[in-house]
N, C-alpha and C positions, 0 to 999 in steps of 0.2 A: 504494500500500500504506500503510494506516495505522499512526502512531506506537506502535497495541498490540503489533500483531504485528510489527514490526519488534524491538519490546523479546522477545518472545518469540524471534523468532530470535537475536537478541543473547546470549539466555537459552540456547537451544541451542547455536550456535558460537562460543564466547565466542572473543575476542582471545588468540591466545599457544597455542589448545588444538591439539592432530594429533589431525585428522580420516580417515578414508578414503572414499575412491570410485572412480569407474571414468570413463576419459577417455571423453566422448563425442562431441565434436566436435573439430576441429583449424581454426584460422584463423590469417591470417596476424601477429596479434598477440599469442597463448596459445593455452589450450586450455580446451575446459571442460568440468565435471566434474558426472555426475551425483553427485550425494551421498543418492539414493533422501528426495527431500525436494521435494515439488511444491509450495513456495513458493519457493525459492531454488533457484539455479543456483552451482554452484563455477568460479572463474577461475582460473588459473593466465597472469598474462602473460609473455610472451616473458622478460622482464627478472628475472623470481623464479624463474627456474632452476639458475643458477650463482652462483655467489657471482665468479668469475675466466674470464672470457672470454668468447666470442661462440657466443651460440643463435641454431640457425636454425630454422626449422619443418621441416626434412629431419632433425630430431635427434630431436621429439616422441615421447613415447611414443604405440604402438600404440593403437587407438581398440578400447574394451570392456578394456583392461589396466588392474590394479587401482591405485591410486595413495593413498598418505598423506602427507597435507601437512597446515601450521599457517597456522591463517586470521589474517590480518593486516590484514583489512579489509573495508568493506561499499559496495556501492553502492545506495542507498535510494531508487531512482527506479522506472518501471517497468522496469528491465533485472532487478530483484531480484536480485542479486549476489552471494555473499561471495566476498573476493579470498584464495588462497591462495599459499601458497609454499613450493615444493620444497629452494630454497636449501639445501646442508649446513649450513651456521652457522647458520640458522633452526631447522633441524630437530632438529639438537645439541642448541639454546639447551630445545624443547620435548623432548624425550628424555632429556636429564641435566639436572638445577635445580642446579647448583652454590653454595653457602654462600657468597657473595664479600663481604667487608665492605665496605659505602658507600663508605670512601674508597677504597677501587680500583674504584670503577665511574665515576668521575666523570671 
């Protein structure tokens, strides 16, 4: 895939944004997620689930149940990628933008 359309999909799910789609696959590492988007494919790994404890793939959600997550990254090869995560503290961070002054975030 080349650097254009890569910046376009960059364009379209940006870093930080909640996305929706619908799980359509399940493997032993994530899940992935149609995002009604025939250049990319959405990831969800195992590890972007929880913020505190242990996912297993017997926890997954339902395959065709609808899911909203924040894309946190991209894989730019032919797998065409974007990585999401369900995470609560991810998903907070994207659902309430809190005012925090600089020096409390450092």
């Amino acid at each position: 895939m080349n650097q254009e359309v890569w910046n376009s999909i960059e364009s379209k799910y940006p870093l930080g944004k909640l996305i929706y789609g619908k799980i359509e696959f399940h493997a032993p590492f994530g899940v992935f997620v149609n995002l009604g988007d025939a250049e990319v494919k959405g990831l969800i790994q195992i590890s972007d689930f929880l913020d505190t404890g242990s996912m297993t793939p017997e926890m997954y959600p339902d395959i065709d149940s609808p899911v909203g997550a924040v894309v946190i990254g991209y894989t730019k090869d032919d797998r065409q990628q974007v990585w999401l995560s369900v995470k609560p503290s991810v998903l907070q961070k994207a659902l309430v933008k809190l005012k925090i002054p600089v020096a409390n975030q450092l």
